[in-house]
Backbone bond lengths (Angstrom), bond angles and torsions (degrees), N, CA, C in turn:
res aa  C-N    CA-C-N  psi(-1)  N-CA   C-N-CA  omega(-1)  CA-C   N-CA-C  phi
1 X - - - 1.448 - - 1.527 111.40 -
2 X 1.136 116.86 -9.21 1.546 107.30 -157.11 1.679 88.76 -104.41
3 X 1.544 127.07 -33.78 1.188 128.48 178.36 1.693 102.84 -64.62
4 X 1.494 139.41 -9.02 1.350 128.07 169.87 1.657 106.10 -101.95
5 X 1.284 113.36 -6.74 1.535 115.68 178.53 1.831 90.56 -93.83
6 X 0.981 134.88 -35.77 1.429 127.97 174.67 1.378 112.34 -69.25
7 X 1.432 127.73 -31.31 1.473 122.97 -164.25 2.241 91.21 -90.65
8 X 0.922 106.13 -16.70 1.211 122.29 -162.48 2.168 109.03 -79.40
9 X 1.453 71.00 -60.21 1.540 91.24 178.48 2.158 107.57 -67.79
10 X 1.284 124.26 -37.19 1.586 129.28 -153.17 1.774 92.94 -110.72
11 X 1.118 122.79 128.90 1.552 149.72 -176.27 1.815 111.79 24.35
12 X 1.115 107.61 47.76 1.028 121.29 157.90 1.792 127.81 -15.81
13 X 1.677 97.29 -66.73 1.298 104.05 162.60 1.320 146.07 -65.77
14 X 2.132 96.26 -28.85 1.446 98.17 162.85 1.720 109.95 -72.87
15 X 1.067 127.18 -23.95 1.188 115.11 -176.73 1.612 120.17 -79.73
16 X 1.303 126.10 -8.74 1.276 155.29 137.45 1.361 105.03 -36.23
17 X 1.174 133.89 -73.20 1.094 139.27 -172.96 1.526 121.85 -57.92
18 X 1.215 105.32 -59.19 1.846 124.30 171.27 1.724 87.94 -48.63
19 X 1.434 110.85 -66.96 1.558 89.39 -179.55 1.541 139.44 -41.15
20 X 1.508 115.29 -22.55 1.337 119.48 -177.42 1.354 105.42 -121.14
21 X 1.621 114.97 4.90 1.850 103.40 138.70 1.062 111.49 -70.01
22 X 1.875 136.18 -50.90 0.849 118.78 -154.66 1.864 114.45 -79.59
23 X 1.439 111.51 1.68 1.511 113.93 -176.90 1.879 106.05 -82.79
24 X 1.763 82.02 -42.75 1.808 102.13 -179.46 2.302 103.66 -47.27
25 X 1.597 85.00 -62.91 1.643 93.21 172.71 1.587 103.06 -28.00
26 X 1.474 111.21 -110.56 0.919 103.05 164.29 1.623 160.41 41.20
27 X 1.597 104.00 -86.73 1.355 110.73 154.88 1.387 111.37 -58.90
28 X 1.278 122.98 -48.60 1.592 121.90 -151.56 1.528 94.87 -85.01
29 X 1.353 140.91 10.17 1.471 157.33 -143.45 2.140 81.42 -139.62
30 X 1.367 121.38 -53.79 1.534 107.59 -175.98 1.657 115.31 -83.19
31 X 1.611 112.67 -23.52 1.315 132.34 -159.96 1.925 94.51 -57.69
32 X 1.235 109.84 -65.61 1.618 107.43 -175.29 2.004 116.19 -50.79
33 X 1.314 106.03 -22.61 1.760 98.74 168.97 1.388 96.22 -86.56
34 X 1.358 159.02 37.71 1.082 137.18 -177.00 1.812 71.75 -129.80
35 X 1.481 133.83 -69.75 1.357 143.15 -164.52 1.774 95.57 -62.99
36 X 1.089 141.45 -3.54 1.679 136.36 160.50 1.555 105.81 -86.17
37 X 1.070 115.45 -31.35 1.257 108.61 -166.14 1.566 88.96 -100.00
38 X 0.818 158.26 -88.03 1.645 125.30 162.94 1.466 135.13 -4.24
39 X 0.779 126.90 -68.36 2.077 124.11 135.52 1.539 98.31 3.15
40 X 1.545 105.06 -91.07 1.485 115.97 -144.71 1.435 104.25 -76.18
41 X 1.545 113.71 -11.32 1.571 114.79 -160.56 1.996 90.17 -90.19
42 X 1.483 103.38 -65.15 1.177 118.69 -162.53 1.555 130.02 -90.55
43 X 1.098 99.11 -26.01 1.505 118.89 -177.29 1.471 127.65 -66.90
44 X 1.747 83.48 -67.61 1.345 110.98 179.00 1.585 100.83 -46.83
45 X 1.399 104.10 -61.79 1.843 94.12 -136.44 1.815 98.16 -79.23
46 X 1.399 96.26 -16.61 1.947 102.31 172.23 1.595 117.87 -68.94
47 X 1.607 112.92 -14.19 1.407 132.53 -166.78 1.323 106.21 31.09
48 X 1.734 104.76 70.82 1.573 116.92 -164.69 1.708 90.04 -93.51
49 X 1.340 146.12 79.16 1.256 107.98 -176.08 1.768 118.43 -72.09
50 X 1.212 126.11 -13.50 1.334 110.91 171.24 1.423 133.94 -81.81
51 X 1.663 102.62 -2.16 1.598 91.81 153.01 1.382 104.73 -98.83
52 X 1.232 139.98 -13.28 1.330 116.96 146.13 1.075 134.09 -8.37
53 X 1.732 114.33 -84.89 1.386 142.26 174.88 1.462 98.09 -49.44
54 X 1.746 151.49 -12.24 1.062 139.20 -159.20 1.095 87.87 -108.21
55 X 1.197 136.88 -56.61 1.950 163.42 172.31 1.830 82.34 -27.38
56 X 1.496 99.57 -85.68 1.494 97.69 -169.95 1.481 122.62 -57.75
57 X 0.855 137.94 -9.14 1.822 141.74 159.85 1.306 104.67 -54.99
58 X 1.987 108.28 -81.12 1.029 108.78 151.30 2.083 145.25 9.22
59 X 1.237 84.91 -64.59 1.426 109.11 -175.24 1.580 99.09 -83.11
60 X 1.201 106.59 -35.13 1.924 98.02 -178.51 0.838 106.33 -74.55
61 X 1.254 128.94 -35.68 1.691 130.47 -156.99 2.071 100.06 -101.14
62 X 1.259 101.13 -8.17 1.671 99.30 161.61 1.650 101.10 -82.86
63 X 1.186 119.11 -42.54 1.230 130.37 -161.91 2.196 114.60 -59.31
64 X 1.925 84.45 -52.23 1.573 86.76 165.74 1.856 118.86 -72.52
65 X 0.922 102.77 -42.74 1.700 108.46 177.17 1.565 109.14 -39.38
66 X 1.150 83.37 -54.50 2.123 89.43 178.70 1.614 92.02 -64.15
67 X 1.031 129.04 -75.38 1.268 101.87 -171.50 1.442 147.47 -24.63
68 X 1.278 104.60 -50.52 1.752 147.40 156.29 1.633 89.22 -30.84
69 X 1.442 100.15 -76.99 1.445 101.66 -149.50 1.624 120.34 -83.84
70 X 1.301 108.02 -9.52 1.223 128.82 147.62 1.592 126.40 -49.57
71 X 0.958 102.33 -42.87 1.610 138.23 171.69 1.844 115.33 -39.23
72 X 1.085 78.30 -71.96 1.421 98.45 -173.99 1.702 121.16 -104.67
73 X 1.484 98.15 -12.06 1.424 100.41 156.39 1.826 114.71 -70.38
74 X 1.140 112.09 -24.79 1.902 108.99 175.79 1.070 105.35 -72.64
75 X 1.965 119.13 -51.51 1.466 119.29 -169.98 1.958 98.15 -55.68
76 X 1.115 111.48 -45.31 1.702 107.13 -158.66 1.975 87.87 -70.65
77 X 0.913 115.79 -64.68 1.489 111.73 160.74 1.875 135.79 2.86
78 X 1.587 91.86 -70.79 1.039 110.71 169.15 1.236 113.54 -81.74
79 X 1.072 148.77 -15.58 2.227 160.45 -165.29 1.315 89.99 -86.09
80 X 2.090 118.07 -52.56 1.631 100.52 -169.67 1.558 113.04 -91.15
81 X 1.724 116.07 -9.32 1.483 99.46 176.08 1.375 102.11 -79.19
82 X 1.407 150.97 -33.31 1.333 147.52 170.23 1.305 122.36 -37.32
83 X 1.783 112.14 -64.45 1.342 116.49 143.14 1.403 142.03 -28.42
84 X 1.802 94.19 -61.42 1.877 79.19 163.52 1.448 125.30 -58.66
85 X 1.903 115.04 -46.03 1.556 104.82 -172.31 1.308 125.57 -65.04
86 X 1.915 95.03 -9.13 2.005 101.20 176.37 1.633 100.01 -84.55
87 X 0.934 107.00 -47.84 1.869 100.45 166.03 1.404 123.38 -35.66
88 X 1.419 113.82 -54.15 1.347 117.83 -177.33 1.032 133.52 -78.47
89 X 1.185 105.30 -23.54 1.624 123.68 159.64 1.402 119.33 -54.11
90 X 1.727 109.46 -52.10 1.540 121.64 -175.02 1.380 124.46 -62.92
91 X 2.045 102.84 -13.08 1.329 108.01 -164.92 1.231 96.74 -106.87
């Protein structure tokens, strides 16, 4: 019990956060099967190519974001397990 009153009590908010990178991840990880199946549903058979070209922007700029947020979801990641094991140590 005292190890959930310690994780409870020490960065709370960063761990808040890592939580809603890793939800943010995630979405932007389901977002591109939702924009393929638009492709193949709508695109294609309309031989729209300029929502194509919108689809694929789209898709790059999902593509860098995940990166981004990937990014800094490890660094924030790694900041609160350090913290916790310097916490736990101190106590």
């Amino acid at each position: 019990m005292s190890v959930l009153r310690f994780i409870a009590r020490r960065d709370t908010g960063r761990q808040l956060l890592l939580l809603g990178t890793v939800v943010i991840a995630v979405g932007l990880k389901l977002a591109p099967i939702h924009l393929f199946r638009l492709i193949i549903d709508d695109v294609i058979p309309a031989r729209d190519s300029h929502l194509l070209m919108s689809i694929g922007a789209i898709l790059l700029a999902l593509v860098v974001t995940r990166v981004v947020i990937d990014y800094w979801r490890d660094v924030l990641a790694e900041d609160v397990r350090q913290r916790f094991l310097a916490g736990f140590r101190n106590d």
